[in-house]
N, C-alpha and C positions, 0 to 999 in steps of 0.2 A: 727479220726472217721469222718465219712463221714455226711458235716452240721454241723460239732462240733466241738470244738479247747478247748486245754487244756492250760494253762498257768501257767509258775513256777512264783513264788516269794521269797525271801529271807526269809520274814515272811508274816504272814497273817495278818490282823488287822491294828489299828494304835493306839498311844500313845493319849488315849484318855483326858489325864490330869485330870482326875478326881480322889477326894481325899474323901475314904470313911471311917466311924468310927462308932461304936455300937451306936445304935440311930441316927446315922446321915447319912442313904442311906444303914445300914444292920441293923436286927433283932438279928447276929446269928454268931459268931467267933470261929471256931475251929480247934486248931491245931495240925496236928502228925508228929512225928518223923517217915519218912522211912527209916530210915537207921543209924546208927553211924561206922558202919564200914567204909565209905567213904573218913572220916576226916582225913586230912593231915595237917600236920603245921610245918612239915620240908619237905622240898621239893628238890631232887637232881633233875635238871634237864640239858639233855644234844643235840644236834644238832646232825646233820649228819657229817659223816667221809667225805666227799666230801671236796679237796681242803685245806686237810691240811698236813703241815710238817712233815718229822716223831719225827721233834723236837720240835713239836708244846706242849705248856704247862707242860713238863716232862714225853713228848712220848705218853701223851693222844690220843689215837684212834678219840677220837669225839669232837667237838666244845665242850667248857665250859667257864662258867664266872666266876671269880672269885672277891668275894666283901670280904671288910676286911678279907682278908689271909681266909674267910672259900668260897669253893663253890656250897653252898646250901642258903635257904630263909627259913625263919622261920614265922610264924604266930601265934599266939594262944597257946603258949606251956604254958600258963601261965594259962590258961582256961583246957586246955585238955593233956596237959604233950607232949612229943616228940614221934610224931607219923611218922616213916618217908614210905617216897616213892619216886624212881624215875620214870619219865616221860623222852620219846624221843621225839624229834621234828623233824624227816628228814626234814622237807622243812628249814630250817633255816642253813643253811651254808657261809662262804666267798663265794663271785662273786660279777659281775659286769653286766649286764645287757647292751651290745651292740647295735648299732645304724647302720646297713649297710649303706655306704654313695654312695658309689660306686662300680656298678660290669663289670668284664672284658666283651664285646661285645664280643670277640673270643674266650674266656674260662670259662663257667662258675662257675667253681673252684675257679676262684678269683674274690676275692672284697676288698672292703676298708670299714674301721671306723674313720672314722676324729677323731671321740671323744676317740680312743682309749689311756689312760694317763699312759701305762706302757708299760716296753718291757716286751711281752711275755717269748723272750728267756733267759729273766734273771730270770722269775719265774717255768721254765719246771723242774720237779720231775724226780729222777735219774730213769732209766731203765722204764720210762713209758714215751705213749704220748698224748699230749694234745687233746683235743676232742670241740669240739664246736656243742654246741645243739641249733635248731633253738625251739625258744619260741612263734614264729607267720610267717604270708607266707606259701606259699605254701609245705615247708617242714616243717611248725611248727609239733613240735613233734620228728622230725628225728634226730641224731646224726651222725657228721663225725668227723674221723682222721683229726688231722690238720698238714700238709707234711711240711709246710715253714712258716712264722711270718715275713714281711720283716718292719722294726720299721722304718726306713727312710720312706715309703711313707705310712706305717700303714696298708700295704695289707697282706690279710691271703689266703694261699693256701689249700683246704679241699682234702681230696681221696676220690675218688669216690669210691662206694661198688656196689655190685650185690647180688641180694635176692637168696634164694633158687629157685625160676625161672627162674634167670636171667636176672628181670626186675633192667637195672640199673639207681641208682640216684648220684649225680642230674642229668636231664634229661632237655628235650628242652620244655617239660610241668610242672614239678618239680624244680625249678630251683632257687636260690640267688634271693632278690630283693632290690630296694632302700627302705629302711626303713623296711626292717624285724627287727627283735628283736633275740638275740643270747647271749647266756652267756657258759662262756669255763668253762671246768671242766677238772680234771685229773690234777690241777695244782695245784704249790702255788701263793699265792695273796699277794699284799702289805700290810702293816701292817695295812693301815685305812680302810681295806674291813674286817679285822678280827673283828678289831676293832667295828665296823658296826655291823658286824654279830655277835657278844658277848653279846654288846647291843642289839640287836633285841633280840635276844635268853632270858637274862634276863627278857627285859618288858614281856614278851610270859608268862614266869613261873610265875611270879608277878601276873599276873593275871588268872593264872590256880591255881596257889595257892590261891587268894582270892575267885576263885571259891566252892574251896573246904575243906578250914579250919573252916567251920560251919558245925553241921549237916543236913543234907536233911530233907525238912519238906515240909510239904502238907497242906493247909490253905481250908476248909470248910468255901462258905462264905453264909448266906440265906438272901437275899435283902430283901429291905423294898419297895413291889409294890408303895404302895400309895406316899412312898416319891418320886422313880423315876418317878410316873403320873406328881407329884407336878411341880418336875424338869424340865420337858421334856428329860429324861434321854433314852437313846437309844440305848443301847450297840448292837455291833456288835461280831461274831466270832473272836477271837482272839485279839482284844485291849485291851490293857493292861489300869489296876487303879492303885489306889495305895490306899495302904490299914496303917491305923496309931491305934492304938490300944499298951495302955501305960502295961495291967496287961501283953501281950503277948510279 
């Protein structure tokens, strides 16, 4: 807008640390339940197919975790009995997260990762091929074929593509850089990136499950003007209090 700017934020507000209780900063407590269909307290939750075996956990399609021989998460079944549901996670899969170190002056197809700590060609999946997505730079976002892995000096050779126009990448404006960021797909991964990503995957559920093993309720609060005068109490748009109330 023209004289005007708009600006995002993650939240609005801020943690205003204030601790309030009937007669002490409210008049007025009341609470409703919106929902109880929402409640979970068993929870399957599972990852993206991306970059796994086809022997991966007894031919499972998707990342999973498994804790004591079960793999799901429980909450409150003691409270509200065995409510199950599953949840998908795409973004949570094995990889590794690449470091360009190095790219060819004469070809920009190739480049190097110093930090790369496996051989690709001992992790590539039968009848498919490996793919490398740039995740920043000038091709963040774009994916290519990876033609060659050479693990003695750690250099990766990409194909180039052509769009339905015919505009091709990379190009002499589009191109490799030192320190883009890239992570391969189409592949399999050493055992401590599964590892990684089982764990990631669990904590995820853990706490999508503590989200949602209570019911949804809605808190009516009516302040007490004179005591926020008293205070010098200030609230703004969206900070948050906290609210303590023993019969609720």
């Amino acid at each position: 807008f023209e004289g005007k700017s708009i600006c995002f934020t993650d939240k609005a507000g801020s943690d205003s640390g204030l601790i309030f209780k009937y007669h002490q900063g409210l008049r007025n407590i009341q609470r409703t339940t919106l929902s109880e269909k929402n409640i979970i307290t068993r929870l399957y939750a599972f990852g993206s197919t991306r970059n796994l075996a086809s022997d991966y956990r007894d031919h499972s399609r998707r990342l999973k975790f498994v804790v004591d021989s079960k793999s799901y998460l429980e909450k409150n079944t003691d409270k509200y009995g065995t409510i199950e549901h599953t949840e998908i996670f795409n973004d949570i899969y094995p990889h590794r997260e690449g470091t360009i170190s190095w790219v060819d002056g004469g070809d920009i197809t190739k480049f190097k990762d110093s930090g790369m700590d496996f051989n690709l060609n001992d992790y590539l999946l039968s009848g498919v091929t490996a793919k490398l997505h740039f995740n920043s730079g000038n091709l963040g976002g774009y994916e290519f074929e990876v033609s060659n892995y050479n693990n003695a000096t750690k250099e990766f050779t990409i194909i180039k593509f052509k769009d339905e126009q015919g505009y091709e990448m990379p190009n002499a404006t589009l191109k490799p850089a030192i320190g883009d960021k890239y992570v391969l797909l189409d592949i399999k991964l050493p055992q401590s990136y599964i590892d990684t990503a089982e764990t990631t995957l669990q904590n995820k559920a853990q706490t999508y499950l503590d989200d949602n093993c209570e019911p949804r309720v809605t808190y009516i609060l009516t302040p007490d003007p004179r005591y926020f005068k008293i205070h010098f109490i200030d609230l703004e748009a969206g900070d948050f209090i906290t609210i303590e109330d023993t019969d609720l």
